[in-house]
C-alpha positions as a Markdown table, in Angstrom:
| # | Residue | x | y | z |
|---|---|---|---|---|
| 1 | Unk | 8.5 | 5.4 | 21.9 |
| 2 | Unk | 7.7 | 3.7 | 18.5 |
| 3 | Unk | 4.0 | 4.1 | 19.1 |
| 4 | Unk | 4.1 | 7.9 | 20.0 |
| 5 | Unk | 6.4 | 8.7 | 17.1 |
| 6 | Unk | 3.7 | 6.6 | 14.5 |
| 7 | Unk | 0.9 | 8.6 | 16.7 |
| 8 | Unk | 2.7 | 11.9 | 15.5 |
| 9 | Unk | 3.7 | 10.7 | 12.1 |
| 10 | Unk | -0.1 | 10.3 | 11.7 |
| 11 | Unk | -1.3 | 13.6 | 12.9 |
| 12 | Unk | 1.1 | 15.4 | 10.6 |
| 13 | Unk | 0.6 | 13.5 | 7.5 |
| 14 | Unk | -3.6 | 13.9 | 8.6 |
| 15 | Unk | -3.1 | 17.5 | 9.1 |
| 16 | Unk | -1.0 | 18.5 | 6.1 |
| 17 | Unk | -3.5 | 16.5 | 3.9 |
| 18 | Unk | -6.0 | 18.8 | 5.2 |
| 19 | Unk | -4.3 | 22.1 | 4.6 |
| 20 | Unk | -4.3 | 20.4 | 0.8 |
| 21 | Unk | -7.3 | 20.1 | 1.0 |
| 22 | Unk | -8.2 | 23.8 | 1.0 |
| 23 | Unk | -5.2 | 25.2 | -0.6 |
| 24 | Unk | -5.7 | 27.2 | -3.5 |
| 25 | Unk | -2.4 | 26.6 | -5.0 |
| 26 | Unk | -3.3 | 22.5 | -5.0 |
| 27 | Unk | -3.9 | 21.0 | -8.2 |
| 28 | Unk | -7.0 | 19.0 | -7.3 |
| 29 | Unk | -10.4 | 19.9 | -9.0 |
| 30 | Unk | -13.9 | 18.7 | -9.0 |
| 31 | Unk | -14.5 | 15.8 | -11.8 |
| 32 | Unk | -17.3 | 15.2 | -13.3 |
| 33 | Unk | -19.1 | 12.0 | -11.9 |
| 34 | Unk | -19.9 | 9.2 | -13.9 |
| 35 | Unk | -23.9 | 8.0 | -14.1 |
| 36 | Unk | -22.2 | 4.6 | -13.4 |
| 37 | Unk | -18.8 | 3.2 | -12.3 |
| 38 | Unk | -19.4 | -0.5 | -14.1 |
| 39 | Unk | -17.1 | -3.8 | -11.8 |
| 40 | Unk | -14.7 | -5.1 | -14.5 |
| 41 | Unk | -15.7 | -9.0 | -13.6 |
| 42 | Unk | -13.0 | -11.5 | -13.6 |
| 43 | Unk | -12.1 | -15.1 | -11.7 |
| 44 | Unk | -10.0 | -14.6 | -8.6 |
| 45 | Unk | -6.6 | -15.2 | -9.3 |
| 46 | Unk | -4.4 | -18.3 | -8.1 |
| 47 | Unk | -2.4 | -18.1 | -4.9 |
| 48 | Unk | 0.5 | -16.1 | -4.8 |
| 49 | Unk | 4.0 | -17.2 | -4.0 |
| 50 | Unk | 5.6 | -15.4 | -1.3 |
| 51 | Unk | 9.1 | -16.5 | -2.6 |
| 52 | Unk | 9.0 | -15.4 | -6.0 |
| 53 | Unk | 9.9 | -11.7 | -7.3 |
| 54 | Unk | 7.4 | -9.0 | -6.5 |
| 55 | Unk | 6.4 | -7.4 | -10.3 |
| 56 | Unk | 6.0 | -4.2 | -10.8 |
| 57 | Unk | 2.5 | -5.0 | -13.0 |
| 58 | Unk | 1.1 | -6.1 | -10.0 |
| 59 | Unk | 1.1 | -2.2 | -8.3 |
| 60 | Unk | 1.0 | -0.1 | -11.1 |
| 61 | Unk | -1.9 | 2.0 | -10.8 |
| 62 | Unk | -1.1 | 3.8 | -14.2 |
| 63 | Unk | 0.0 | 7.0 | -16.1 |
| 64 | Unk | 0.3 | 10.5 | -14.3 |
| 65 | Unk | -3.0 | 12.6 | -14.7 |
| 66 | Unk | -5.8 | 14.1 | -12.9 |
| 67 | Unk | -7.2 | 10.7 | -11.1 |
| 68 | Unk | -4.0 | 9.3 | -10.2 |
| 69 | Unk | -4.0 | 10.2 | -7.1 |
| 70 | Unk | -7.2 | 9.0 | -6.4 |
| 71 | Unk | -6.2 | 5.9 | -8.2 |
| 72 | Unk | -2.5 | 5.7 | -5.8 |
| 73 | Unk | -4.9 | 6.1 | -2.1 |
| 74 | Unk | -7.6 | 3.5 | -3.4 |
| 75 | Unk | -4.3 | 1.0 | -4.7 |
| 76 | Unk | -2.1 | 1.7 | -1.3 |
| 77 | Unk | -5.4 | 1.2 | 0.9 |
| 78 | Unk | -6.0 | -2.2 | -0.8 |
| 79 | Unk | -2.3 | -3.2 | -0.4 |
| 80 | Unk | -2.4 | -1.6 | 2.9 |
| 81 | Unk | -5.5 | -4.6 | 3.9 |
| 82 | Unk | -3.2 | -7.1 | 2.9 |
| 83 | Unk | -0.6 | -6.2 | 5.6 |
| 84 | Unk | -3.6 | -5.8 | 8.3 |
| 85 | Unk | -4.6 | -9.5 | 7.6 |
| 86 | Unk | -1.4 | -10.9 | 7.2 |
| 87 | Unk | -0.1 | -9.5 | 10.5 |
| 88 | Unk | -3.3 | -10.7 | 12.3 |
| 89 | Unk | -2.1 | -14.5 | 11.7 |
| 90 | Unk | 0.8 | -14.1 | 14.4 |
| 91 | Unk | -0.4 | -11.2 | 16.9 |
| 92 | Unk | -0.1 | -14.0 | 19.7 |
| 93 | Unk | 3.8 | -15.1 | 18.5 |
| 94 | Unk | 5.8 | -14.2 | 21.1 |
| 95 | Unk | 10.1 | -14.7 | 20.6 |
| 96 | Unk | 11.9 | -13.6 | 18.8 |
| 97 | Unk | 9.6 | -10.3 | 18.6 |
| 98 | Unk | 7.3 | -11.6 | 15.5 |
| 99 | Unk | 4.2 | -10.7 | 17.3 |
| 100 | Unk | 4.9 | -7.4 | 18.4 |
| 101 | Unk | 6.3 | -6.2 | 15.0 |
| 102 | Unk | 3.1 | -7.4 | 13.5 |
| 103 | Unk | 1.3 | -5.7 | 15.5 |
| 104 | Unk | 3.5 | -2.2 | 14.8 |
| 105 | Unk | 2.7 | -2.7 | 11.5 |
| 106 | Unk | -1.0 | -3.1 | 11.8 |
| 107 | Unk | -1.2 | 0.3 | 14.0 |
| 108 | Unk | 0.9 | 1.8 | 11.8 |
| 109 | Unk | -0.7 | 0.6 | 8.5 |
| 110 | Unk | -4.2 | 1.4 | 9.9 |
| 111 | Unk | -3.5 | 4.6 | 10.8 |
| 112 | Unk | -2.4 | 5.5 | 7.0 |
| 113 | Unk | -5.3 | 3.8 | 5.8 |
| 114 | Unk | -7.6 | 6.0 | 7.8 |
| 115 | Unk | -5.8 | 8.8 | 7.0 |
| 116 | Unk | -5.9 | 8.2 | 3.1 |
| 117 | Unk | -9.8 | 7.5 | 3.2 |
| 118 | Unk | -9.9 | 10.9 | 4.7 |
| 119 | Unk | -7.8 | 12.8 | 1.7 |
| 120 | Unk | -10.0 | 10.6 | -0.5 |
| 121 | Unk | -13.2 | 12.0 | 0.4 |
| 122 | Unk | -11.6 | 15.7 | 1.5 |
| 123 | Unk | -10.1 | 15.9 | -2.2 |
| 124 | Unk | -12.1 | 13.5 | -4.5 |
| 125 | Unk | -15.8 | 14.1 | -3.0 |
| 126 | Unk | -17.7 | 12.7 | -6.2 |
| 127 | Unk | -15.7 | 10.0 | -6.7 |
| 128 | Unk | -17.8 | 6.7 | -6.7 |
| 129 | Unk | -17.2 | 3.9 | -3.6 |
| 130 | Unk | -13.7 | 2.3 | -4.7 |
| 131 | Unk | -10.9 | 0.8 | -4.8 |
| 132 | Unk | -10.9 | 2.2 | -8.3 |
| 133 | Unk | -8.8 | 1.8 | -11.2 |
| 134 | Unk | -8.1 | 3.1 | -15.1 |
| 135 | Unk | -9.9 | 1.0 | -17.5 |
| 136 | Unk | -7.6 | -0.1 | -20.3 |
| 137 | Unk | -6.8 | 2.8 | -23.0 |
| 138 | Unk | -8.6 | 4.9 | -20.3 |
| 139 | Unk | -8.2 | 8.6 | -19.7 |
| 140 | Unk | -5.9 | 9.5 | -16.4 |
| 141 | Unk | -7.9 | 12.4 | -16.3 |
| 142 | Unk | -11.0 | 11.0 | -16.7 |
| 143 | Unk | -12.9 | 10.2 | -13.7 |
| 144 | Unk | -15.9 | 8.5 | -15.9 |
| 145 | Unk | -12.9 | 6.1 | -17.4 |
| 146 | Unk | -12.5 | 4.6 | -14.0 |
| 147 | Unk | -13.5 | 1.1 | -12.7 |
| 148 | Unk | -13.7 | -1.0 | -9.8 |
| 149 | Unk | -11.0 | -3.4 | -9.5 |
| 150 | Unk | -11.4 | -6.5 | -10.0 |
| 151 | Unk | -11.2 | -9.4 | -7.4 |
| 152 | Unk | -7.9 | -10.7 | -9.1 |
| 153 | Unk | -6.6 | -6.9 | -8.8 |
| 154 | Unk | -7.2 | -6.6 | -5.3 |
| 155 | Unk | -5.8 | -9.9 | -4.7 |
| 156 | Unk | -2.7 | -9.2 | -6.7 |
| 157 | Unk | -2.6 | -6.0 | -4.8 |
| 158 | Unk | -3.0 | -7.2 | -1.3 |
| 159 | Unk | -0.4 | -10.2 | -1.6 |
| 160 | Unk | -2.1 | -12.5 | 0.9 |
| 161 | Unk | -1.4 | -16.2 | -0.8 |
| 162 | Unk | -2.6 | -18.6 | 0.4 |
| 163 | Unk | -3.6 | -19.1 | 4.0 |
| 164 | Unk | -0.8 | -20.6 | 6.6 |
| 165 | Unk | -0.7 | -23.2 | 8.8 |
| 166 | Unk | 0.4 | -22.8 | 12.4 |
| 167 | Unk | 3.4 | -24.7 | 11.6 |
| 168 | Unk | 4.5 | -22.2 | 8.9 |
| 169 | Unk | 2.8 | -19.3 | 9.8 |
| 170 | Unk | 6.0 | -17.5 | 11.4 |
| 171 | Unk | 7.9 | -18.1 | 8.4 |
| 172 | Unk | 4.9 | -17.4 | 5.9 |
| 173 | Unk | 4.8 | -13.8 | 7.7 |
| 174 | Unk | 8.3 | -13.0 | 7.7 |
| 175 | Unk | 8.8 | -14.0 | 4.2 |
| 176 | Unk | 5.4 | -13.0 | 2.6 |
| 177 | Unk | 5.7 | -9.3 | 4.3 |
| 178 | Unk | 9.0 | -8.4 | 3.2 |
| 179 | Unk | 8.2 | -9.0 | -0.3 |
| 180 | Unk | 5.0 | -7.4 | 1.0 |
| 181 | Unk | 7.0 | -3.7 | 1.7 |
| 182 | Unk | 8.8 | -4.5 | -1.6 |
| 183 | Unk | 5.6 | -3.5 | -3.2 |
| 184 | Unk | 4.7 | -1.0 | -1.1 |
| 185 | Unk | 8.4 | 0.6 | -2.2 |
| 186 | Unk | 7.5 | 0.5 | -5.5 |
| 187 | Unk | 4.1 | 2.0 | -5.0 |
| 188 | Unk | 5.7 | 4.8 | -2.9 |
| 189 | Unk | 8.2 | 5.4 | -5.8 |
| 190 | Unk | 5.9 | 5.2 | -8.2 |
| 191 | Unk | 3.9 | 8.2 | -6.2 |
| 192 | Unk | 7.0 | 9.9 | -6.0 |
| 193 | Unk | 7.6 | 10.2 | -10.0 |
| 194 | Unk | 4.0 | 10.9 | -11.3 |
| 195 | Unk | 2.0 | 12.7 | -8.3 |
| 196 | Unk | 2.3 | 16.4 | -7.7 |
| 197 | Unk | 0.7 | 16.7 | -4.1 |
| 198 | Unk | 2.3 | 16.9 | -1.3 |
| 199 | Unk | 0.4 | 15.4 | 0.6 |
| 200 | Unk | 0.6 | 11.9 | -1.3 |
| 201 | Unk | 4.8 | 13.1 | -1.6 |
| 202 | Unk | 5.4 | 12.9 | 2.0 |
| 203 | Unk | 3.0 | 9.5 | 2.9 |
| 204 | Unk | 5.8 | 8.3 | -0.1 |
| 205 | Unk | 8.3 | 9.1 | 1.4 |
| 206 | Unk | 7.3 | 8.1 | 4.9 |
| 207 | Unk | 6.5 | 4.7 | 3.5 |
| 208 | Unk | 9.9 | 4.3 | 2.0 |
| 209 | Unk | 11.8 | 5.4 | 5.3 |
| 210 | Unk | 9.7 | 2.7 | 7.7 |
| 211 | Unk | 9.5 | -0.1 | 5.6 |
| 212 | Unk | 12.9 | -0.1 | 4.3 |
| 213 | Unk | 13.8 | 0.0 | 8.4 |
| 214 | Unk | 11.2 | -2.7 | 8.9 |
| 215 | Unk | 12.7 | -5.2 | 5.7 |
| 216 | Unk | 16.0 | -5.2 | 7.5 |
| 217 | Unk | 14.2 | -6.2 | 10.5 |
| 218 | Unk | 12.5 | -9.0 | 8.5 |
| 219 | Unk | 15.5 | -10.1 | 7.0 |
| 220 | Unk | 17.2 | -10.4 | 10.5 |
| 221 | Unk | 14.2 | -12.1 | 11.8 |
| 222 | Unk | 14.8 | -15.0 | 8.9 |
| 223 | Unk | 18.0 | -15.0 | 9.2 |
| 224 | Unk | 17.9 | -16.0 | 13.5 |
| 225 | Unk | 15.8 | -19.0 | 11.7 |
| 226 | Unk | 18.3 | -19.6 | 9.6 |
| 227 | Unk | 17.2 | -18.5 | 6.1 |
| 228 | Unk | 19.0 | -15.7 | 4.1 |
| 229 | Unk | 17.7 | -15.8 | 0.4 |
| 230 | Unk | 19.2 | -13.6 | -2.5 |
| 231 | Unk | 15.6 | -12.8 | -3.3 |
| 232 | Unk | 15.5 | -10.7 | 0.0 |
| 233 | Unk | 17.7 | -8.6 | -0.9 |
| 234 | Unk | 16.1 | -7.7 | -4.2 |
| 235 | Unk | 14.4 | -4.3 | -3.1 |
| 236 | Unk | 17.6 | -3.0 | -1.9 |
| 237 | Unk | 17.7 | -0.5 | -4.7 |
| 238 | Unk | 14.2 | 0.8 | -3.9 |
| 239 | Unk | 15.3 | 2.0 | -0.3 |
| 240 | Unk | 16.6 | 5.4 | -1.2 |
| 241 | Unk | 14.2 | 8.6 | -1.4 |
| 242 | Unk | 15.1 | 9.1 | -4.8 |
């Protein structure tokens, strides 16, 4: 039942994206393309901790304006990797139900991350190969004043830490993934308050609705182990649609 509901989840949120695409009345327009897009080079940064809180820094893709839409899908696809991989450490964990809710979130996560590739190239066609980002003091409606992120942004964004043990990987998941969906909350809300397309308005809003659903599952999960921390509680406030 799950997987036909994320099966037509999909297909809407693929088909409305391409009725954007063509609409006359949506705000998207060409950009100019930049000769180059340069890599902002910087060292990876150091292993994040699952435990602490999630900072807002972290996923903010920047002011309102003509790219940020472009910047939100490139951002949420990155973030989007980081739940992939971290699921993939415990596909074979069987009770109490770890394995297969990793693996709902994979399909479910893939299948938004094709579907925002799509709407990337449907709506931003001469954008340069991403994930992209607004270069400090840039122009939001500047395509040229876009840059690759960095290595430490996409590690930042992804939120894989360090690597787990089979010992601690069940734990590891549980933990690291919930504060995972806590920044994909504050992504979606983010989207919510500075994007005007539809599109990108109801992928928000979808992503609110699951993953609120799937942090109480998380939190249950960790609790059965015996572990109920105040920090997993801390996105609480994040799981209306306002």
């Amino acid at each position: 039942m799950r997987a036909a509901l994320s099966a037509l989840v999909f297909v809407a949120l693929l088909t409305a994206g391409v009725q954007a695409q063509v609409d006359p009345h949506q705000h998207h327009r060409p950009l100019l393309t930049p000769a180059d897009v340069p890599a902002a080079g910087a060292a990876p940064a150091a292993p994040i901790d699952h435990s602490a809180h999630v900072h807002s820094h972290s996923h903010d893709v920047g002011p309102a304006g003509r790219t940020y839409d472009l910047r939100w899908l490139d951002a949420m696809a990155v973030h989007h990797t980081g739940a992939l991989r971290m699921s993939e450490f415990v596909f074979d964990i069987g009770s109490p139900g770890v394995g297969s809710l990793a693996k709902e979130i994979w399909r479910d996560q893939a299948a938004e991350i094709k579907a925002m590739g799509q709407w990337r190239k449907a709506w931003f066609p001469e954008a340069p190969v991403g994930p992209l980002a607004l270069r400090a003091g840039g122009d939001p409606d500047a395509l040229a004043d876009l840059i690759r992120m960095d290595p430490a942004q996409i590690q930042a964004m992804q939120m894989m830490g360090s690597t787990p043990t089979a010992a601690t990987r069940v734990t590891w998941f549980l933990e690291g993934m919930l504060h995972h969906h806590g920044g994909a909350l504050l992504m979606a809300h983010d989207a919510l308050a500075k994007s005007r397309t539809p599109t990108i308005r109801r992928l928000a809003r979808a992503i609110i609705v699951a993953q609120r659903q799937e942090i109480i599952r998380l939190r249950r999960m960790l609790q059965h182990d015996g572990r109920n921390k105040p920090q997993y509680y801390q996105y609480d406030s994040l799981f209306s649609l306002n």
